[in-house]
C-alpha positions in Angstrom: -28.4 -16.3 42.9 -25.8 -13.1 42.3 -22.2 -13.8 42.5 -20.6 -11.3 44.3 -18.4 -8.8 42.7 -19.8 -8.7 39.3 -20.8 -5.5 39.0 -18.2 -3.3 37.2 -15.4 -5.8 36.7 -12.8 -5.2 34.6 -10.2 -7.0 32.9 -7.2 -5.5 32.1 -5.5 -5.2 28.9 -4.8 -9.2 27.7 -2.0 -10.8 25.7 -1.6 -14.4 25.0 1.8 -16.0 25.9 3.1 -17.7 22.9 5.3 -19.3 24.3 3.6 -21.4 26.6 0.8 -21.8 24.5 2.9 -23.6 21.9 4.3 -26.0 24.6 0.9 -26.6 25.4 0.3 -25.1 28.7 -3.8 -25.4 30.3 -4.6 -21.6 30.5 -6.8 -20.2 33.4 -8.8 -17.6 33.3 -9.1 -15.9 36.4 -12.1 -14.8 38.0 -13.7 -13.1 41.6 -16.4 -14.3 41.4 -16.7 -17.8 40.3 -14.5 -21.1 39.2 -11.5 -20.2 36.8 -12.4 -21.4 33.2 -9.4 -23.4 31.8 -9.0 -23.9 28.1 -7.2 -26.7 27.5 -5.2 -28.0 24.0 -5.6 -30.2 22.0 -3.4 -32.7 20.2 -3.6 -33.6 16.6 -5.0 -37.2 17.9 -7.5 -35.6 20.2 -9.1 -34.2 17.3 -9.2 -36.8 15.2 -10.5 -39.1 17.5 -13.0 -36.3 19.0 -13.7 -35.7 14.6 -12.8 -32.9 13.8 -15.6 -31.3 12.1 -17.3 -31.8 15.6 -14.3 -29.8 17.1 -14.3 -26.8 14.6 -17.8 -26.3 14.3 -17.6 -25.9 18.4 -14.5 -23.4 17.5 -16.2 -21.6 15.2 -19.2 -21.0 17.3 -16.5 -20.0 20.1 -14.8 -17.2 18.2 -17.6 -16.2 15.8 -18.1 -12.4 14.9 -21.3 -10.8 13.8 -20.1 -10.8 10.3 -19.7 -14.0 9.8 -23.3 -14.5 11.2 -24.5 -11.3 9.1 -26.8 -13.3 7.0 -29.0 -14.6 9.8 -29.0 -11.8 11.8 -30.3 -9.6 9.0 -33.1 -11.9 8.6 -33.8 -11.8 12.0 -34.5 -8.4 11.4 -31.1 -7.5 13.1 -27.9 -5.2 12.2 -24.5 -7.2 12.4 -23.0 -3.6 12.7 -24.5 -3.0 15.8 -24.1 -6.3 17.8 -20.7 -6.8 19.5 -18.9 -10.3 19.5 -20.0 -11.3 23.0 -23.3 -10.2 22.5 -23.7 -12.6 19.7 -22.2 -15.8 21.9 -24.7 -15.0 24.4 -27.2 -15.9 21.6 -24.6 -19.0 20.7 -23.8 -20.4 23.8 -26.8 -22.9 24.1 -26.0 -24.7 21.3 -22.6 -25.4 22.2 -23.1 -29.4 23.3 -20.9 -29.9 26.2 -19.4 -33.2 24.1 -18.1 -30.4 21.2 -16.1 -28.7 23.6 -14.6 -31.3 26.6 -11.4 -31.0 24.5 -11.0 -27.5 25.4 -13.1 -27.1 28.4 -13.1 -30.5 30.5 -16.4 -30.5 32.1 -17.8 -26.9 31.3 -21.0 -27.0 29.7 -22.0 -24.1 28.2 -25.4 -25.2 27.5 -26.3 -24.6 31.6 -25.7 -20.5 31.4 -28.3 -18.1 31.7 -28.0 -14.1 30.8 -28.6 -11.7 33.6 -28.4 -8.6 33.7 -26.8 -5.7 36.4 -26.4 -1.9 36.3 -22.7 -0.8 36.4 -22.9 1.7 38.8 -20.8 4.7 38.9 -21.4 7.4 40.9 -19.8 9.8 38.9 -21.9 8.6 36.4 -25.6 10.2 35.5 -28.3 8.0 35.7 -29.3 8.5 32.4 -26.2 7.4 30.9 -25.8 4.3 32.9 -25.8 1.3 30.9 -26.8 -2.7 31.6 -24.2 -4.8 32.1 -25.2 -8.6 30.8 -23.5 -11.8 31.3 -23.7 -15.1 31.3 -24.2 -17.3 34.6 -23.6 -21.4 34.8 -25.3 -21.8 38.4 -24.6 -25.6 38.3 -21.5 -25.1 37.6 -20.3 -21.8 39.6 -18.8 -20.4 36.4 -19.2 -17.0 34.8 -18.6 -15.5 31.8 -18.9 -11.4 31.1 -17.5 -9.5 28.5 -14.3 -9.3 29.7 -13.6 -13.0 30.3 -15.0 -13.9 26.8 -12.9 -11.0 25.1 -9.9 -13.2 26.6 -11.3 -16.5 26.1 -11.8 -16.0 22.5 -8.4 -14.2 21.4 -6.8 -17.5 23.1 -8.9 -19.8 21.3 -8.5 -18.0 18.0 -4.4 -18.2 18.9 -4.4 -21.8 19.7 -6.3 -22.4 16.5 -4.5 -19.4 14.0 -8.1 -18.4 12.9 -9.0 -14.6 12.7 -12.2 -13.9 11.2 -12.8 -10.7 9.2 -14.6 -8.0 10.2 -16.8 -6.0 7.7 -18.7 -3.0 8.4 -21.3 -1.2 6.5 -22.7 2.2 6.5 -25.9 2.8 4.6 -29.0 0.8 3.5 -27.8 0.0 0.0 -24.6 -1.0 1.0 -25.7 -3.7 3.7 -28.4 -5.0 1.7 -25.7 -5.4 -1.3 -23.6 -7.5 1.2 -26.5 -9.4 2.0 -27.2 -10.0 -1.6 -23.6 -11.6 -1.8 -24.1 -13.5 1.3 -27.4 -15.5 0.3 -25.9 -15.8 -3.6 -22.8 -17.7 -1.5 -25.5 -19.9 0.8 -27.1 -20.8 -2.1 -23.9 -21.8 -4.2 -22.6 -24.0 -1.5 -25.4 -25.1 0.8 -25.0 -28.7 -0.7 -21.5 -28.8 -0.4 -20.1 -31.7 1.8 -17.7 -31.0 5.0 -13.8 -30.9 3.5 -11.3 -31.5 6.3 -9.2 -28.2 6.9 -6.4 -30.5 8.7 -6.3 -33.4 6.0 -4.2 -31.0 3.0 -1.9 -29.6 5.6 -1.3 -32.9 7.5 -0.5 -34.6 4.1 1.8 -31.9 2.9 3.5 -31.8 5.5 4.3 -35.8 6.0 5.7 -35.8 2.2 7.8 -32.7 2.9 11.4 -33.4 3.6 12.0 -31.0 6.3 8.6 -32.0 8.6 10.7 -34.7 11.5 7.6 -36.1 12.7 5.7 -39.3 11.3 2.6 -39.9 11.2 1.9 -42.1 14.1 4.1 -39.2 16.3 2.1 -36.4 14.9 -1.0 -37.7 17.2 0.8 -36.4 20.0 1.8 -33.2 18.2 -0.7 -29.9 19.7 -2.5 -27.8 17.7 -0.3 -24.7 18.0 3.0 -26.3 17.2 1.5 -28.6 14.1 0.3 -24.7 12.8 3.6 -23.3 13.6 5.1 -25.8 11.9 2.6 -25.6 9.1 3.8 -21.6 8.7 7.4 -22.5 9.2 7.6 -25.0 6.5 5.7 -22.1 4.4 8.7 -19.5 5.4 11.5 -21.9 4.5 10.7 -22.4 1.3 10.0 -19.0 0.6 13.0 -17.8 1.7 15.2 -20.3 0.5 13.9 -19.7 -3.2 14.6 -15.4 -2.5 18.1 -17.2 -1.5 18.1 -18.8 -4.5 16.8 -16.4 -6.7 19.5 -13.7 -5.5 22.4 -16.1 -5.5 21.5 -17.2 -9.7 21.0 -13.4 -10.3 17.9 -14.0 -11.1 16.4 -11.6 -7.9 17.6 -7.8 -7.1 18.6 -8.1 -3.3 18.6 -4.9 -3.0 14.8 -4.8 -3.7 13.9 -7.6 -0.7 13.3 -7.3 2.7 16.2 -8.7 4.8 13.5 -10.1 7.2 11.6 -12.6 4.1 15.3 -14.1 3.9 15.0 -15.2 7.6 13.5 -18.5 8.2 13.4 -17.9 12.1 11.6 -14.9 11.9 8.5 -13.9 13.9 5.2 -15.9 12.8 3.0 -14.0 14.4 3.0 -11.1 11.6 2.1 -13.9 9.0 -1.6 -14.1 10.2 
Protein backbone atom coordinates (compact mmCIF):
# COMPACT_ATOMS: atom_id res chain seq x y z
CA UNK A 1 0.00 0.00 0.00
CA UNK A 2 1.16 3.79 -1.11
CA UNK A 3 -0.56 6.61 0.54
CA UNK A 4 -1.37 8.99 -1.84
CA UNK A 5 0.45 12.33 -1.97
CA UNK A 6 3.71 11.42 -0.53
CA UNK A 7 5.79 12.05 -3.04
CA UNK A 8 7.39 15.56 -2.73
CA UNK A 9 5.59 16.89 0.38
CA UNK A 10 6.71 19.66 2.07
CA UNK A 11 6.33 21.21 5.21
CA UNK A 12 6.67 24.58 5.63
CA UNK A 13 8.84 26.53 7.85
CA UNK A 14 7.55 25.31 11.78
CA UNK A 15 7.46 27.19 14.99
CA UNK A 16 6.16 25.89 18.24
CA UNK A 17 3.44 28.03 20.03
CA UNK A 18 4.59 28.65 23.44
CA UNK A 19 1.93 29.65 24.55
CA UNK A 20 -0.32 27.01 24.23
CA UNK A 21 2.11 24.57 24.78
CA UNK A 22 2.60 25.77 28.34
CA UNK A 23 -1.25 25.62 29.02
CA UNK A 24 -0.96 22.25 27.84
CA UNK A 25 -2.71 22.16 24.55
CA UNK A 26 -2.71 18.28 22.50
CA UNK A 27 -0.82 19.41 19.29
CA UNK A 28 -1.65 17.87 15.82
CA UNK A 29 0.37 17.39 13.32
CA UNK A 30 -1.16 17.68 10.07
CA UNK A 31 -0.93 15.36 7.36
CA UNK A 32 -2.39 14.51 3.44
CA UNK A 33 -1.95 11.58 3.47
CA UNK A 34 -2.61 9.72 6.60
CA UNK A 35 -4.12 10.20 10.38
CA UNK A 36 -2.78 13.46 12.18
CA UNK A 37 -0.13 12.46 14.88
CA UNK A 38 -1.01 14.21 18.16
CA UNK A 39 1.59 14.69 20.93
CA UNK A 40 0.07 14.92 23.89
CA UNK A 41 1.60 16.41 27.58
CA UNK A 42 2.26 15.21 30.24
CA UNK A 43 1.70 16.04 33.88
CA UNK A 44 4.22 15.78 36.60
CA UNK A 45 1.93 12.72 37.95
CA UNK A 46 1.69 11.13 34.64
CA UNK A 47 5.34 10.61 34.75
CA UNK A 48 5.70 9.46 37.90
CA UNK A 49 3.24 7.09 37.80
CA UNK A 50 4.25 6.07 33.96
CA UNK A 51 8.35 6.13 35.90
CA UNK A 52 10.02 8.34 34.66
CA UNK A 53 13.11 6.73 33.54
CA UNK A 54 10.60 4.72 31.25
CA UNK A 55 9.35 8.15 29.90
CA UNK A 56 12.80 9.83 29.17
CA UNK A 57 14.51 6.97 27.83
CA UNK A 58 11.36 7.04 25.13
CA UNK A 59 12.19 11.00 24.87
CA UNK A 60 15.53 10.62 24.33
CA UNK A 61 15.21 8.08 21.67
CA UNK A 62 12.42 10.62 20.19
CA UNK A 63 14.77 13.64 19.80
CA UNK A 64 18.17 11.88 19.57
CA UNK A 65 20.89 13.30 17.09
CA UNK A 66 23.60 11.37 15.55
CA UNK A 67 26.04 12.74 17.96
CA UNK A 68 24.79 11.59 20.77
CA UNK A 69 24.63 8.04 19.09
CA UNK A 70 28.30 8.76 17.61
CA UNK A 71 29.79 5.92 19.49
CA UNK A 72 27.68 3.17 18.10
CA UNK A 73 27.38 4.30 14.81
CA UNK A 74 31.17 4.44 14.39
CA UNK A 75 31.35 0.91 15.37
CA UNK A 76 28.91 0.09 13.16
CA UNK A 77 31.27 1.10 10.69
CA UNK A 78 29.17 4.43 10.19
CA UNK A 79 29.90 8.40 10.16
CA UNK A 80 27.63 10.36 12.60
CA UNK A 81 28.62 13.34 10.33
CA UNK A 82 26.98 12.06 7.50
CA UNK A 83 23.61 10.69 8.95
CA UNK A 84 20.84 13.23 9.44
CA UNK A 85 18.52 13.18 12.62
CA UNK A 86 15.56 11.42 10.92
CA UNK A 87 17.69 9.13 9.27
CA UNK A 88 18.89 7.83 12.60
CA UNK A 89 14.99 7.53 14.09
CA UNK A 90 14.32 5.47 11.21
CA UNK A 91 16.99 3.06 12.64
CA UNK A 92 15.22 3.90 16.37
CA UNK A 93 11.82 3.70 15.78
CA UNK A 94 11.34 -0.07 16.46
CA UNK A 95 12.54 -0.03 19.69
CA UNK A 96 10.25 2.56 20.85
CA UNK A 97 7.56 0.13 23.00
CA UNK A 98 4.28 1.53 22.38
CA UNK A 99 3.84 1.51 26.60
CA UNK A 100 7.05 4.20 26.68
CA UNK A 101 5.29 6.53 24.65
CA UNK A 102 1.14 6.34 25.28
CA UNK A 103 1.80 9.51 27.37
CA UNK A 104 2.72 11.43 24.42
CA UNK A 105 1.18 9.49 21.70
CA UNK A 106 -2.12 7.70 22.93
CA UNK A 107 -2.32 4.68 20.87
CA UNK A 108 0.51 5.26 18.23
CA UNK A 109 2.94 2.53 18.18
CA UNK A 110 5.89 3.21 16.57
CA UNK A 111 7.10 -0.23 16.65
CA UNK A 112 4.36 -1.16 13.48
CA UNK A 113 6.29 1.36 10.84
CA UNK A 114 8.15 0.24 7.96
CA UNK A 115 10.64 2.43 5.69
CA UNK A 116 9.82 2.82 2.05
CA UNK A 117 11.15 4.41 -0.24
CA UNK A 118 9.87 6.96 -3.43
CA UNK A 119 11.60 9.12 -5.95
CA UNK A 120 10.79 12.91 -5.62
CA UNK A 121 10.16 13.68 -8.91
CA UNK A 122 10.86 16.97 -10.46
CA UNK A 123 10.70 17.54 -13.83
CA UNK A 124 12.91 20.25 -13.85
CA UNK A 125 15.15 18.04 -12.25
CA UNK A 126 17.87 15.66 -14.09
CA UNK A 127 17.61 12.22 -13.60
CA UNK A 128 20.79 11.87 -12.30
CA UNK A 129 20.49 14.19 -9.55
CA UNK A 130 17.18 12.87 -8.39
CA UNK A 131 17.31 11.59 -4.95
CA UNK A 132 15.21 8.79 -2.76
CA UNK A 133 12.83 10.08 -0.60
CA UNK A 134 12.39 7.52 2.55
CA UNK A 135 9.81 7.41 5.21
CA UNK A 136 8.33 5.70 7.57
CA UNK A 137 4.77 3.86 7.05
CA UNK A 138 2.43 2.49 10.16
CA UNK A 139 -0.10 0.41 7.76
CA UNK A 140 -2.06 -0.75 10.87
CA UNK A 141 -2.35 2.32 11.97
CA UNK A 142 -2.76 4.76 8.79
CA UNK A 143 -0.03 6.97 10.06
CA UNK A 144 3.07 8.45 8.42
CA UNK A 145 6.01 9.87 9.30
CA UNK A 146 8.63 11.67 6.54
CA UNK A 147 11.12 13.98 7.20
CA UNK A 148 9.20 16.83 7.43
CA UNK A 149 6.71 15.57 10.03
CA UNK A 150 9.52 14.28 12.32
CA UNK A 151 11.54 17.65 11.88
CA UNK A 152 8.28 19.06 13.63
CA UNK A 153 7.53 16.31 15.84
CA UNK A 154 10.86 16.48 17.43
CA UNK A 155 11.48 20.32 17.91
CA UNK A 156 7.91 20.04 19.89
CA UNK A 157 8.98 17.26 21.86
CA UNK A 158 12.39 18.80 22.71
CA UNK A 159 10.10 22.19 23.66
CA UNK A 160 7.77 20.36 25.86
CA UNK A 161 10.69 18.69 27.55
CA UNK A 162 13.59 21.98 27.40
CA UNK A 163 16.08 19.38 26.12
CA UNK A 164 18.44 20.42 23.08
CA UNK A 165 21.14 18.06 22.43
CA UNK A 166 24.43 19.27 21.01
CA UNK A 167 25.64 18.83 17.88
CA UNK A 168 29.37 18.08 17.14
CA UNK A 169 30.86 17.75 13.87
CA UNK A 170 34.19 16.56 12.75
CA UNK A 171 36.33 16.94 9.75
CA UNK A 172 39.24 14.62 9.38
CA UNK A 173 40.18 10.99 10.44
CA UNK A 174 42.26 11.99 13.51
CA UNK A 175 39.83 14.28 14.74
CA UNK A 176 36.69 11.76 14.76
CA UNK A 177 38.64 8.93 15.97
CA UNK A 178 39.89 11.38 18.96
CA UNK A 179 36.19 11.97 19.78
CA UNK A 180 35.56 8.48 19.69
CA UNK A 181 38.49 7.97 22.01
CA UNK A 182 36.58 10.28 24.49
CA UNK A 183 33.30 8.74 23.92
CA UNK A 184 34.32 4.94 24.82
CA UNK A 185 36.81 6.47 27.89
CA UNK A 186 33.12 8.11 29.05
CA UNK A 187 31.07 4.51 28.43
CA UNK A 188 33.57 2.95 30.24
CA UNK A 189 33.61 5.43 33.30
CA UNK A 190 30.01 5.26 33.81
CA UNK A 191 28.58 2.12 32.31
CA UNK A 192 27.89 0.88 35.94
CA UNK A 193 26.36 3.83 36.99
CA UNK A 194 22.72 3.57 38.30
CA UNK A 195 19.64 5.65 36.74
CA UNK A 196 19.58 9.27 38.83
CA UNK A 197 16.21 10.95 38.51
CA UNK A 198 16.57 14.28 36.41
CA UNK A 199 13.03 15.51 38.08
CA UNK A 200 13.78 14.42 41.79
CA UNK A 201 16.60 17.66 42.49
CA UNK A 202 14.40 20.15 40.76
CA UNK A 203 11.07 18.90 42.25
CA UNK A 204 12.72 19.16 45.71
CA UNK A 205 14.24 22.49 45.25
CA UNK A 206 11.60 23.78 44.24
CA UNK A 207 8.97 22.56 47.18
CA UNK A 208 11.57 24.14 49.83
CA UNK A 209 11.74 27.41 47.82
CA UNK A 210 9.64 30.22 49.20
CA UNK A 211 8.38 31.60 46.09
CA UNK A 212 7.28 27.94 44.28
CA UNK A 213 2.91 28.30 45.26
CA UNK A 214 2.32 24.80 44.54
CA UNK A 215 2.48 21.70 47.09
CA UNK A 216 3.34 18.68 46.53
CA UNK A 217 0.24 16.76 46.20
CA UNK A 218 -0.95 19.88 43.51
CA UNK A 219 2.25 19.64 41.58
CA UNK A 220 0.89 16.09 40.19
CA UNK A 221 -1.38 17.95 38.15
CA UNK A 222 1.29 20.53 37.19
CA UNK A 223 2.56 19.83 33.11
CA UNK A 224 5.82 19.43 32.06
CA UNK A 225 6.26 22.79 30.36
CA UNK A 226 4.99 24.96 33.15
CA UNK A 227 6.89 22.85 36.15
CA UNK A 228 10.24 23.79 33.64
CA UNK A 229 9.17 27.19 33.26
CA UNK A 230 8.75 27.53 36.61
CA UNK A 231 12.06 25.65 37.21
CA UNK A 232 13.93 28.62 34.96
CA UNK A 233 11.83 31.31 36.55
CA UNK A 234 12.64 30.50 40.03
CA UNK A 235 16.40 30.46 38.49
CA UNK A 236 15.83 34.24 36.98
CA UNK A 237 14.44 35.66 40.28
CA UNK A 238 17.03 34.96 42.22
CA UNK A 239 19.51 36.06 39.92
CA UNK A 240 18.23 39.17 39.40
CA UNK A 241 17.14 39.97 42.69
CA UNK A 242 20.90 39.46 43.96
CA UNK A 243 22.18 42.04 40.68
CA UNK A 244 19.29 44.12 42.56
CA UNK A 245 20.95 43.64 45.56
CA UNK A 246 24.29 43.89 44.58
CA UNK A 247 23.74 47.43 42.86
CA UNK A 248 21.54 48.84 45.56
CA UNK A 249 24.73 47.91 48.55
CA UNK A 250 27.21 49.32 45.94
CA UNK A 251 28.63 46.32 45.78
CA UNK A 252 27.73 45.90 41.60
CA UNK A 253 28.52 48.73 38.78
CA UNK A 254 25.03 49.09 37.13
CA UNK A 255 26.34 50.58 34.57
CA UNK A 256 28.18 47.32 33.65
CA UNK A 257 24.73 44.98 33.68
CA UNK A 258 22.39 44.28 31.27
CA UNK A 259 18.99 45.99 31.94
CA UNK A 260 17.40 42.75 30.67
CA UNK A 261 19.27 40.16 33.66
CA UNK A 262 17.43 42.75 36.14
CA UNK A 263 13.98 41.60 34.73
CA UNK A 264 12.43 38.63 36.22
CA UNK A 265 9.62 38.49 33.52
CA UNK A 266 11.89 38.39 30.75
CA UNK A 267 11.80 36.01 27.79
CA UNK A 268 12.90 32.23 28.83
CA UNK A 269 13.24 31.10 25.76
CA UNK A 270 16.87 32.70 25.26
CA UNK A 271 17.99 30.79 28.55
CA UNK A 272 18.13 27.37 26.73
Amino acid sequence: YMPEGIIGMTTSKFEVDALQLYFGEPFSIASESANDIVIFQPTIGDIIHEGEKKVYSAVNTLIANPTMYRLQLWKMGIDWNKLSDFDLFCMLCSSLEQDSTKLLFGDLDFQLFKLYQSEITDEDEEEENKKPNFYLYNNEQDYLIDESIYQILSLYIKSMFNIFPKVEKARGKATKESMIWEDQMNFDLHKNDKYKSTLLPLISSCLNHPGFKYKKNELREVGIVEFMDSVQRLQVYESSTALLKGIYSGFIDASKINKDDLNFMRDLSHEK
